[in-house]
N, C-alpha and C positions, 0 to 999 in steps of 0.2 A: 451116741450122744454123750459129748461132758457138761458137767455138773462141777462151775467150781463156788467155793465160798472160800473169801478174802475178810481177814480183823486187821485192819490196821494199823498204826500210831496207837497201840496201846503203852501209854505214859505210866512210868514206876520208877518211885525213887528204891533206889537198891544199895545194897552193901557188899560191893565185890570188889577184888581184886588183891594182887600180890602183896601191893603196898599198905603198912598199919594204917595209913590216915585211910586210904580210900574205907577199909571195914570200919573206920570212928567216924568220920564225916559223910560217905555216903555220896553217891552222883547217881544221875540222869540219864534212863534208858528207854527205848521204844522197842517195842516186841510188833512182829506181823506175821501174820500166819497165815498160807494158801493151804486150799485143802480140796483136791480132787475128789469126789465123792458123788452120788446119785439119789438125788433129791425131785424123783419125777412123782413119786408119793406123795411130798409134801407138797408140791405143785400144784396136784390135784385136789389132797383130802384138806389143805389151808391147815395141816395142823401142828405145831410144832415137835409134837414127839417121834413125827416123818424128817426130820432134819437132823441137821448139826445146829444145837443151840449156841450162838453167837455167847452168850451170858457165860455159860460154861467155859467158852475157849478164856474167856478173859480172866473167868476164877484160880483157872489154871495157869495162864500165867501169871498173875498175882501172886499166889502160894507160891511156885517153884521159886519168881525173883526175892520171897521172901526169904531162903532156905541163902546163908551166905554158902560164896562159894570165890575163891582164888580165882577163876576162868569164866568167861563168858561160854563160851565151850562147856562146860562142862550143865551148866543152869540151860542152857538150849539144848542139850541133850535128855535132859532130863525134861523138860518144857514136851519137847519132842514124842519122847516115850509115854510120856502121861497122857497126851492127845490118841492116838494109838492104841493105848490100853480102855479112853475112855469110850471112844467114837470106832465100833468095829466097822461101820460101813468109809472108812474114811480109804482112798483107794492110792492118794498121792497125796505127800505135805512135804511144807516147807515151810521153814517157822525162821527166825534173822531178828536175831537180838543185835543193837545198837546201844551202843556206850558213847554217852556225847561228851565232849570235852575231856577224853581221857588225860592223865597225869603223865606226857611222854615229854622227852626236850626237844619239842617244840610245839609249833601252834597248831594242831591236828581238832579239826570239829568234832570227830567221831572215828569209831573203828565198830565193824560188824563181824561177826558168824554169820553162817547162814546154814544147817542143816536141811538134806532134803532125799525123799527114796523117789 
């Protein structure tokens, strides 16, 4: 049996990118994160220290999007490894940072990453 847990639309204003304005004025990104894992303990015992706390994945992306960085790539990689390092029962992830309204010439909503093993 799988066990997945999904955070969605997690909303962060951030400071990235190549461009000086984007690291002085900052834009609008959405983090989500899948995460294969086995959560049949916590199913049973009701208790959260049997799981992947939801709260955590979110601190963690908070913190990471807060760490400037040139690449979206580089802040989901790092997103990436820190869930991995926190959650050893976690068995598969995928984590897809989104940059909305990036600074390109032309009218582009968004551009994403998407890391995933």
């Amino acid at each position: 049996m799988k066990n997945h847990i999904s955070v969605h639309g997690i909303k962060l204003y951030a400071y990235h990118g190549c461009l000086t304005e984007e690291a002085k004025i900052g834009g609008n990104y959405i983090v989500n994160v899948d995460i294969e894992t086995d959560f049949k303990s916590a199913a049973l015992s009701d208790e959260l220290t049997d799981t992947i706390d939801y709260c955590v994945i979110y601190e963690i992306c908070k913190k990471e999007m807060g760490v400037k960085s040139k690449l979206i790539e580089h802040v989901g990689q790092r997103i990436f490894n820190t869930i991995k390092l926190t959650f050893l029962t976690v068995k598969k992830l995928r984590v897809k940072v989104i940059k909305q309204l990036p600074p390109m010439n032309g009218n582009v909503d968004e551009v994403s990453i998407t890391i995933e093993d």
